[in-house]
N, C-alpha and C positions, 0 to 999 in steps of 0.2 A: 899180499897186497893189503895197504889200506886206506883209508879213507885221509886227503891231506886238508881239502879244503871245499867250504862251499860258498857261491859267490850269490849275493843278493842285493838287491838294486837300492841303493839310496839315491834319491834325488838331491838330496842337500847334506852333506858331510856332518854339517855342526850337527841341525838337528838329531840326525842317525846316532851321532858318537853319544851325546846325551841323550838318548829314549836307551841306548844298549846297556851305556854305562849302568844304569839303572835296572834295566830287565837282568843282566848278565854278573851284577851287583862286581861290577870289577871296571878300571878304566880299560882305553885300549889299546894294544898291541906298539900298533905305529899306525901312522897316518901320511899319507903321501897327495895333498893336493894336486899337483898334477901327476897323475893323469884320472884324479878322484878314486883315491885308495884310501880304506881304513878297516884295519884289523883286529879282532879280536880272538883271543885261545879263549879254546872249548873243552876243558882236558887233554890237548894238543892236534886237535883238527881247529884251525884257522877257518873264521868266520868272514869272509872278506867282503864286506859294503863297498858296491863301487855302482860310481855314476852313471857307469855304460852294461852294466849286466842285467837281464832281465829278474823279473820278479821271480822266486822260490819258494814253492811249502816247506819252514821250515820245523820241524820237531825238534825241540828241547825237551830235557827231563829236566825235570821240578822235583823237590821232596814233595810237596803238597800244592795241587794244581789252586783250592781254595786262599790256600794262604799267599801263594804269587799274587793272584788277583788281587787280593787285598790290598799285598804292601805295593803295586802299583798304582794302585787308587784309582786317579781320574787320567791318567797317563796312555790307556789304552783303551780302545773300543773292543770289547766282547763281542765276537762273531758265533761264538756257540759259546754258549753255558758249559761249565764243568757235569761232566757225565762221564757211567762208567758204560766202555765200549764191551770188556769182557773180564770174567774169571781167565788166571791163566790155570791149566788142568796140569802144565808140563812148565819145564825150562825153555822151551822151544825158542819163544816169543817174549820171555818177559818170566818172571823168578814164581815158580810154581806157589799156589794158593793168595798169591794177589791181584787185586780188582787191575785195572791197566784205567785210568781216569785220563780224560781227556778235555781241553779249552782250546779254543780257536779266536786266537784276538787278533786286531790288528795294530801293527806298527805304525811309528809316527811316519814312516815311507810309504804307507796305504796297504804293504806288503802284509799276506795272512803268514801267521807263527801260529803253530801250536804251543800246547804247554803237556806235555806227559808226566802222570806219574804212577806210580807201583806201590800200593798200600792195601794192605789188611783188611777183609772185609770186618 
């Protein structure tokens, strides 16, 4: 089994499509006004912004949680500062002897995103 799609609530399509475009540094998928669909690939789990689904925590992985934040600028609200949650000791959870760093911003749909990433202490 795996993982095909996850649904997260845009209020407004356009703005949606432009805050991703930009977070996801790729346009999107396809877009279906009615019935307020818009898609975006995630290494092939389908992102799907729609008008009618509730709000999602969504985790992304970042190469650098700091440098995300950067190249988005003024584009997002930071809900938690970049910080690191843990060593990893094993592969279990995340590639043995990297920090797991973590941000919590908010989307232009009010929705919280994380940003994860896996680096070197």
């Amino acid at each position: 089994m795996n993982l095909l799609q996850i649904a997260q609530h845009a209020g407004d399509l356009d703005r949606a499509a432009d805050f991703y475009t930009v977070l996801l540094e790729g346009p999107p998928l396809a877009r279906f006004d009615e019935p307020g669909l818009l898609f975006f690939d995630l290494d092939g789990v389908r992102l799907l912004l729609d008008t009618a689904a509730p709000s999602a925590l969504v985790y992304l992985r970042v190469d650098n949680v700091h440098e995300t934040l950067e190249r988005l600028g003024g584009l997002v609200e930071v809900v938690t500062a970049p910080h690191v949650i843990f060593t990893h000791d094993s592969d279990l959870l995340g590639p043995e002897g990297h920090e797991e760093w973590q941000a919590f911003i908010r989307d232009s749909e009010g929705n919280t995103v994380a940003l994860v990433a896996f680096q070197k202490p």
